[in-house]
VEXGUMI-910196 format. One record per residue (C-alpha): residue number from 1; chain; x, z, y; residue in one letter. Coordinates in Angstrom, 3 decimals, m for minus. Layout:
N
resi, chain, c1, c3, c2, resn
NUM, A, X, Z, Y, A;
...
//
This chain:
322
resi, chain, c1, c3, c2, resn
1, A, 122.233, 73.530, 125.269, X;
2, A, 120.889, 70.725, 127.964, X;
3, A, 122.734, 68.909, 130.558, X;
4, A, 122.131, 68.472, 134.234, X;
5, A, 123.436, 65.974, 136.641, X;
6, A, 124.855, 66.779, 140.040, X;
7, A, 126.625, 64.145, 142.800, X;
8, A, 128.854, 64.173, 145.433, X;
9, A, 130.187, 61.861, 148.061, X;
10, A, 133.812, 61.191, 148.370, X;
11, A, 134.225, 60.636, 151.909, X;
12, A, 138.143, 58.767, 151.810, X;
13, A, 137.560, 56.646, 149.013, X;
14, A, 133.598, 55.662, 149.308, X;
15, A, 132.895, 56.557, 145.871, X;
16, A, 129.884, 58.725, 144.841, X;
17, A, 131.287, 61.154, 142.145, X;
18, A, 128.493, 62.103, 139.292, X;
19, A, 129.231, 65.472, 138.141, X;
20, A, 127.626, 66.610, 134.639, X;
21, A, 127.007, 70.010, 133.755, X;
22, A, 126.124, 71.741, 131.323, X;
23, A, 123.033, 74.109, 130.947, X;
24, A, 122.179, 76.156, 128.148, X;
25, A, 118.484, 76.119, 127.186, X;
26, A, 116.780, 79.255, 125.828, X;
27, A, 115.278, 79.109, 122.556, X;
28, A, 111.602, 79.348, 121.963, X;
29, A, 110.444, 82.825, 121.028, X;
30, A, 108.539, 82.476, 117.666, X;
31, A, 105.725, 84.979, 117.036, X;
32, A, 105.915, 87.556, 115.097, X;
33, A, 102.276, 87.538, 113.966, X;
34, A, 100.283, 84.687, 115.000, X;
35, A, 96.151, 84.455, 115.307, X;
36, A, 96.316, 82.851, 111.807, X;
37, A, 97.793, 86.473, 110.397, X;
38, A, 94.664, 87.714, 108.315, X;
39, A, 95.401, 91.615, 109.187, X;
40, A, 95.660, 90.596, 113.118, X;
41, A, 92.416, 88.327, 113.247, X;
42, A, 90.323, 90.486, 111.471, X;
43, A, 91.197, 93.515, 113.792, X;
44, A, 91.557, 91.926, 117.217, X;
45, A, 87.663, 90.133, 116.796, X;
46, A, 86.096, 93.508, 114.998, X;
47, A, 87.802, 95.355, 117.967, X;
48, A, 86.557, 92.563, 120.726, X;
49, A, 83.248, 91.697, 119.179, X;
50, A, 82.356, 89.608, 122.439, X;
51, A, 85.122, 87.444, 122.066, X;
52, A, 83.938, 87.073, 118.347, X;
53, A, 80.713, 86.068, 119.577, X;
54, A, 82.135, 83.419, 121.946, X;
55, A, 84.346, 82.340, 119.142, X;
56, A, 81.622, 81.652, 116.828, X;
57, A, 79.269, 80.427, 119.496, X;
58, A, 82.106, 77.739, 120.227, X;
59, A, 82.738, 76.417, 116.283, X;
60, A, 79.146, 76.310, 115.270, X;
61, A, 78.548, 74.287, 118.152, X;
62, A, 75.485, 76.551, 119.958, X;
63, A, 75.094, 77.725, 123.265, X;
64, A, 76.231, 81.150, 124.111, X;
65, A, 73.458, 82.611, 125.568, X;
66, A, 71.690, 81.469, 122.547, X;
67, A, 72.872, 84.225, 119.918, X;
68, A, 70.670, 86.787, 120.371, X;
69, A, 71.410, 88.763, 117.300, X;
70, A, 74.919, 89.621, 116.285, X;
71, A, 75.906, 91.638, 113.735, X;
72, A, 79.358, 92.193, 111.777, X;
73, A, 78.520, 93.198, 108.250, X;
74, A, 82.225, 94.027, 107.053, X;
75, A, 83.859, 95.307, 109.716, X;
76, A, 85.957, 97.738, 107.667, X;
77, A, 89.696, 97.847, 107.562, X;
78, A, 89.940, 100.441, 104.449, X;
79, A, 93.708, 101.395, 103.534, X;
80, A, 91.981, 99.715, 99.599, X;
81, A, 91.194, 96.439, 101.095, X;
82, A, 94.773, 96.206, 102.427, X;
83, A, 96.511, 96.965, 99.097, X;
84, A, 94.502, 94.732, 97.242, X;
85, A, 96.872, 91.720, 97.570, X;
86, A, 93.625, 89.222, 96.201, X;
87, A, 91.494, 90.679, 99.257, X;
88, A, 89.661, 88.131, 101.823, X;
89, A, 90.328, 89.702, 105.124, X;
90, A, 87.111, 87.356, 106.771, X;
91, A, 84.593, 88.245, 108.882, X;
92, A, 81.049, 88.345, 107.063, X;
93, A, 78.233, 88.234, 110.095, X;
94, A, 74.670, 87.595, 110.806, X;
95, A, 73.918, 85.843, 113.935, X;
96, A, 70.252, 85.037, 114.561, X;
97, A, 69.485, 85.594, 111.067, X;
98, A, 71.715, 83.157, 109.794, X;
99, A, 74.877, 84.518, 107.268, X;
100, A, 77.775, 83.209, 108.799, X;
101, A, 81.688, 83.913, 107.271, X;
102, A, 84.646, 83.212, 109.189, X;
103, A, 87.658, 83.130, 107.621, X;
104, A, 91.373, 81.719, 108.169, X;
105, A, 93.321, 80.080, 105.342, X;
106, A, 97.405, 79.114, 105.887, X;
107, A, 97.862, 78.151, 102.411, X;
108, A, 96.431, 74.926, 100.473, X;
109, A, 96.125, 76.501, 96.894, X;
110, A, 94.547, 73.401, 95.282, X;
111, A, 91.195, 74.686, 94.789, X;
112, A, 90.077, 75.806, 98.324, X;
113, A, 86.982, 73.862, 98.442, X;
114, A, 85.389, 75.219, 95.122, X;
115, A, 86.593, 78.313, 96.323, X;
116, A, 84.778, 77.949, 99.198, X;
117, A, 81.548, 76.820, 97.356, X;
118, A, 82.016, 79.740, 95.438, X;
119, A, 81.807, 82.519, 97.953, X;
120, A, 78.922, 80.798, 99.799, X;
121, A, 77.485, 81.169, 96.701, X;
122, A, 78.192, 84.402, 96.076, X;
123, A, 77.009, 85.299, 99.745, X;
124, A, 73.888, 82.760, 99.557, X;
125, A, 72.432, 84.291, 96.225, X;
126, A, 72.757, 87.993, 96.983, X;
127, A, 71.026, 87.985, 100.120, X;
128, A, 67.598, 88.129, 98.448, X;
129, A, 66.348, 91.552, 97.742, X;
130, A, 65.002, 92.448, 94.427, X;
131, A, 61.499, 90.938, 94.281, X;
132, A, 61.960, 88.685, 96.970, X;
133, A, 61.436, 84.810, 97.352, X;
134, A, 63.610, 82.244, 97.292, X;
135, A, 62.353, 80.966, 100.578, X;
136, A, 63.382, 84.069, 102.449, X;
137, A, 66.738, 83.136, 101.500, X;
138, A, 68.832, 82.296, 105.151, X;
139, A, 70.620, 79.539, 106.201, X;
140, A, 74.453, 80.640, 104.870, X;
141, A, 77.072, 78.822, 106.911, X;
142, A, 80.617, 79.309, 106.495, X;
143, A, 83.862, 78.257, 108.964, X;
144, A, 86.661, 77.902, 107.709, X;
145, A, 89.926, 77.960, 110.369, X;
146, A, 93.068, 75.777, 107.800, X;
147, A, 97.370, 75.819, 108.464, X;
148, A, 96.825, 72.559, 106.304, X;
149, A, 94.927, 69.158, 106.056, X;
150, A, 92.552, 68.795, 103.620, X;
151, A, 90.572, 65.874, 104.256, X;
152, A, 91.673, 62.112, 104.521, X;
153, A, 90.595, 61.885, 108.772, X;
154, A, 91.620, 61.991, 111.353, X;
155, A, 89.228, 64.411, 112.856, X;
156, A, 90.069, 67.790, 113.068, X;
157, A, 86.623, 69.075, 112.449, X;
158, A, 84.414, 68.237, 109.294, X;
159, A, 80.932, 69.546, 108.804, X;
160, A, 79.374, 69.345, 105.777, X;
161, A, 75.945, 69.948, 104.192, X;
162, A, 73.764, 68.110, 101.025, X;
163, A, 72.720, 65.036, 101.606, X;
164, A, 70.614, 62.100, 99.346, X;
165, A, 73.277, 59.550, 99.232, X;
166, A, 71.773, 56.640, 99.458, X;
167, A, 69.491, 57.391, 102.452, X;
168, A, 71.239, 60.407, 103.870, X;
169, A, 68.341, 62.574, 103.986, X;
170, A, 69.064, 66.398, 104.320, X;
171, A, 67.901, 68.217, 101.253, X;
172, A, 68.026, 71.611, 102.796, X;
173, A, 69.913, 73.065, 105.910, X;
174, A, 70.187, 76.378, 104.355, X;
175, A, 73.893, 75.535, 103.303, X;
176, A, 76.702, 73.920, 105.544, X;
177, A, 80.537, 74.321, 105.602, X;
178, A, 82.665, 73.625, 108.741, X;
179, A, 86.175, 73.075, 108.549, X;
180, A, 88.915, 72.655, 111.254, X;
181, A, 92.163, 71.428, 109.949, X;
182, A, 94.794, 72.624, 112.928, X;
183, A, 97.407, 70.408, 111.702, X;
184, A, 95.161, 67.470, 112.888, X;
185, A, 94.655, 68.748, 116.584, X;
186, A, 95.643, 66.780, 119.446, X;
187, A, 99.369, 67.283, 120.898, X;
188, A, 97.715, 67.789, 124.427, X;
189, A, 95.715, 70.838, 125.364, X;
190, A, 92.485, 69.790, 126.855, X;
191, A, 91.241, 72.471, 128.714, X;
192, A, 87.971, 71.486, 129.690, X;
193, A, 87.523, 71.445, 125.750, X;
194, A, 86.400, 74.969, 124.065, X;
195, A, 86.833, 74.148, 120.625, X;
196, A, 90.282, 72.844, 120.981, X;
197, A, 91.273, 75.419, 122.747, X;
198, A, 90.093, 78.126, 120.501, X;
199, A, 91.764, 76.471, 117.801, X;
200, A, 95.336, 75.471, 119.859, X;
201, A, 94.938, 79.253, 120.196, X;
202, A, 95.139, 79.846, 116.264, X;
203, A, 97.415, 77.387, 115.474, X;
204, A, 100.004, 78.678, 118.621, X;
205, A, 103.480, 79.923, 116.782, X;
206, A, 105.627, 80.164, 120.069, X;
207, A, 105.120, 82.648, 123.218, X;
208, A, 105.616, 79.447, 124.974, X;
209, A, 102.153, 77.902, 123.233, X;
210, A, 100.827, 81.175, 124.622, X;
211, A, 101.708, 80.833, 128.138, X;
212, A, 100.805, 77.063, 127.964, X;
213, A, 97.123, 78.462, 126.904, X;
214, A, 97.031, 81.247, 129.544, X;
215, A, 98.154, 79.056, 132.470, X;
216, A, 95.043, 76.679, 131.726, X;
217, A, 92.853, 80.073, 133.485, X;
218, A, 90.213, 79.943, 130.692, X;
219, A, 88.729, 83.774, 131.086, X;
220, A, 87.939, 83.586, 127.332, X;
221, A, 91.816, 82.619, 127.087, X;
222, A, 93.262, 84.967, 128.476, X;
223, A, 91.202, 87.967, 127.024, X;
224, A, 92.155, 86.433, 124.282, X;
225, A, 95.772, 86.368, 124.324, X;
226, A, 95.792, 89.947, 126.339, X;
227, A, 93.759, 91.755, 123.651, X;
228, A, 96.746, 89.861, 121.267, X;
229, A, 99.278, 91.260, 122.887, X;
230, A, 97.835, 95.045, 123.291, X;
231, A, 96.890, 95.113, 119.637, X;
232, A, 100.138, 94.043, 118.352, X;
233, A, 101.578, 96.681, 120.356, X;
234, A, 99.377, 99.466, 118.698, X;
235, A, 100.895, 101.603, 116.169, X;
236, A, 97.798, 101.285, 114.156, X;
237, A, 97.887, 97.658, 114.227, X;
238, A, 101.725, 97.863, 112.791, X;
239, A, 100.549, 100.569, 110.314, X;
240, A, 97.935, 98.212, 108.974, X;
241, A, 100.784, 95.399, 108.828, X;
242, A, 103.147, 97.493, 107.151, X;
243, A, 100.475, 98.236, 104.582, X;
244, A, 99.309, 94.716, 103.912, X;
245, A, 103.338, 93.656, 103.681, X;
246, A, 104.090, 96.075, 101.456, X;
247, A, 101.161, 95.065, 98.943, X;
248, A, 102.574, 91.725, 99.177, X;
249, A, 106.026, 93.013, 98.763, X;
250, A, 105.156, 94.958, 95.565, X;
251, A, 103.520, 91.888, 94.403, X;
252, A, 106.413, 90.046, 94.791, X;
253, A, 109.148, 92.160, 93.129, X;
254, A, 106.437, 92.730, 90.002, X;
255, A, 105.722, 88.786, 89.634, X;
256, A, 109.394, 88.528, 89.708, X;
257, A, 110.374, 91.120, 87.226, X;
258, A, 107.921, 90.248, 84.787, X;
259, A, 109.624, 86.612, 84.917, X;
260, A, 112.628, 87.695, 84.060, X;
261, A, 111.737, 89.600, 81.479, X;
262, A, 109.449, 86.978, 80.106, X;
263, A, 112.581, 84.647, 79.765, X;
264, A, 114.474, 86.535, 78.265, X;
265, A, 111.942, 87.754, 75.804, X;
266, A, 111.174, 84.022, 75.028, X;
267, A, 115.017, 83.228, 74.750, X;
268, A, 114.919, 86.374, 72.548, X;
269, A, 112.035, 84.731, 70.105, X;
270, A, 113.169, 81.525, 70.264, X;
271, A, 110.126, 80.140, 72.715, X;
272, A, 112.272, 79.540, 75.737, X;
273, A, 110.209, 76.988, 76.961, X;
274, A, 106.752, 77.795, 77.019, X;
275, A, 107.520, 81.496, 78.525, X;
276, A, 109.158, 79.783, 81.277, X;
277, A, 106.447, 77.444, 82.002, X;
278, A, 104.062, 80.513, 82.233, X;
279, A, 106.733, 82.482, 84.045, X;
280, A, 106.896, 79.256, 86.420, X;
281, A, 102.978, 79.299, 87.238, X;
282, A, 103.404, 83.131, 88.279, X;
283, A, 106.082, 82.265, 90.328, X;
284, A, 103.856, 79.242, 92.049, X;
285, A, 101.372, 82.043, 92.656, X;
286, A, 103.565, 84.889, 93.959, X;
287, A, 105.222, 82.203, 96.802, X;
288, A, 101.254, 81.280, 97.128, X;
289, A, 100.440, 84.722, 98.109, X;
290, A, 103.476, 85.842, 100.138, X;
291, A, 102.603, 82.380, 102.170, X;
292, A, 99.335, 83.623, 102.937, X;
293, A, 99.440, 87.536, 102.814, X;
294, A, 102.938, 87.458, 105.426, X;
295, A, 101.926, 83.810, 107.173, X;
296, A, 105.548, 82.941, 106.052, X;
297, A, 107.042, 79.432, 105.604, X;
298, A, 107.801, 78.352, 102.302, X;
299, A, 111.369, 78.400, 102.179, X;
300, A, 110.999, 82.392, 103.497, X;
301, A, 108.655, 83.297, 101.013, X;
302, A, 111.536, 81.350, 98.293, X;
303, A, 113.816, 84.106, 99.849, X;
304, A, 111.818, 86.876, 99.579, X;
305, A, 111.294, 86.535, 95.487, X;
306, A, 114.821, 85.194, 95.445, X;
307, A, 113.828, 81.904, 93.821, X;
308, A, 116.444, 80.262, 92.225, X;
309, A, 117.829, 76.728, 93.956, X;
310, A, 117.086, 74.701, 91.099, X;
311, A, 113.531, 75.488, 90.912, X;
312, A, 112.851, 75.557, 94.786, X;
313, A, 112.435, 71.740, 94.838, X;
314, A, 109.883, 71.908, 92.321, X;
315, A, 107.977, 74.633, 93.842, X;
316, A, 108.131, 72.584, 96.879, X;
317, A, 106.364, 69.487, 95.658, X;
318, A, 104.171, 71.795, 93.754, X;
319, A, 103.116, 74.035, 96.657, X;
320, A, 103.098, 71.302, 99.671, X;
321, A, 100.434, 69.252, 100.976, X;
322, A, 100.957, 66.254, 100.528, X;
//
């Protein structure tokens, strides 16, 4: 609810009359699935491969019309990689013979930078052919699109590579890692400003953040958001959602029976205690992947494994960035 003010003029008495009413404010409509949903990002950019392009043009910081070869090497959606409830939905490319992996990550699990070391790794080693040199090897970037903060800046955008650290001499620019922490973008839209406006775009939550975008009449904006809004239309879209939820649902209700039978197994053998601690941990990792798998809040993914209230304060701290 919001008020207005209206006035009137009483003529016989020469007294202005202030008249408040009130107004009732409509609530902003929250998203169902948002650009940070791994199931809608990887379809919309595989299905608009030209906005991909733009996209990555725009984060590693090159000229459009400089990407001259473009290729998605896991473009695949298979009904397996949605029931796999561990699966990385990103989007493994090669752009002017570079390896480059974009992926989106909502949840801060603790470990994301070693996991991200890892899989640059992984990516960076088996790109050699069998008998090949190490020199052939390309330059492996990754960008990484976070729902949290990770570093202790104020800039929303972090690049990192190896460097000597005493002179700050590159050692090789075959590796880099680019991160953009959405949390830490500017309250403003600037729309004269690509990279904060592709990423305003991921972190939007509201229809209203989507209008807000689409009013700034950025072309790449509002392909964008129209290619959001047909795709979340499509029934194969909310057959590919339904798929992923359910993994994530079955995950859920097996994490949570196994804890209470572990409980009362240990209660049963008289070790109480350390079969809850493990049963705790699973249940840290179960919210963990509901968070992520249905980009839900916390407190939704509590209700969805029906945590009990005197844990959820613990799972809290635990689970929260600080």
């Amino acid at each position: 609810m919001g008020l207005k003010q209206g006035w009137k003029f009483c003529a016989a008495c020469g007294i202005l009359i202030v008249k408040i009413q009130e107004t009732r404010v409509e609530p902003m409509k929250m998203l169902q699935y948002t650009f940070k949903t791994d199931t809608l990002f990887k379809m919309l950019f595989i299905k608009h491969c030209d906005l991909l392009q733009k996209l990555i043009a725009v984060l590693m910081g090159i000229p459009f019309e400089s990407i001259t070869d473009f290729h998605v090497q896991n473009g695949e959606l298979s009904p397996a990689t949605l029931m796999d409830k561990f699966c990385r939905l990103d989007i493994n490319m090669r752009v002017n013979g570079q390896l480059v992996d974009l992926e989106v990550q909502v949840c801060n699990e603790g470990d994301y930078i070693e996991r991200v070391m890892f899989y640059w790794a992984m990516d960076f080693s088996s790109a050699i052919p069998s008998g090949g040199r190490y020199a052939d090897l390309p330059r492996t970037i990754v960008l990484s699109i976070m729902d949290f903060s990770l570093f202790d800046c104020a800039e929303y955008h972090s690049f990192f590579q190896p460097l000597e650290v005493n002179r700050h001499e590159l050692m090789s620019d075959k590796m880099g890692f680019h991160f953009f922490e959405l949390p830490k973008l500017p309250g403003e839209i600037d729309g004269s400003d690509m990279l904060s406006l592709w990423l305003a775009l991921f972190n939007a939550s509201t229809e209203e953040d989507l209008e807000k975008i689409k009013a700034l009449e950025v072309p790449e904006m509002e392909q964008a958001i129209d290619a959001y809004y047909t795709i979340t239309a499509s029934e194969e879209f909310r057959e590919i959602a339904r798929m992923r939820e359910r993994a994530c649902h079955n995950e859920a209700s097996a994490l949570y029976a196994a804890r209470e039978e572990g409980i009362a197994e240990g209660i049963e053998r008289g070790i109480e205690k350390d079969i809850t601690k493990g049963a705790f941990n699973n249940m840290l990792e179960s919210i963990r992947n509901i968070m992520d798998g249905l980009n839900l809040p916390i407190d939704q993914a509590m209700n969805l494994l029906k945590v009990p209230e005197t844990d959820r304060l613990k799972c809290k701290e635990m689970l929260q960035p600080q």
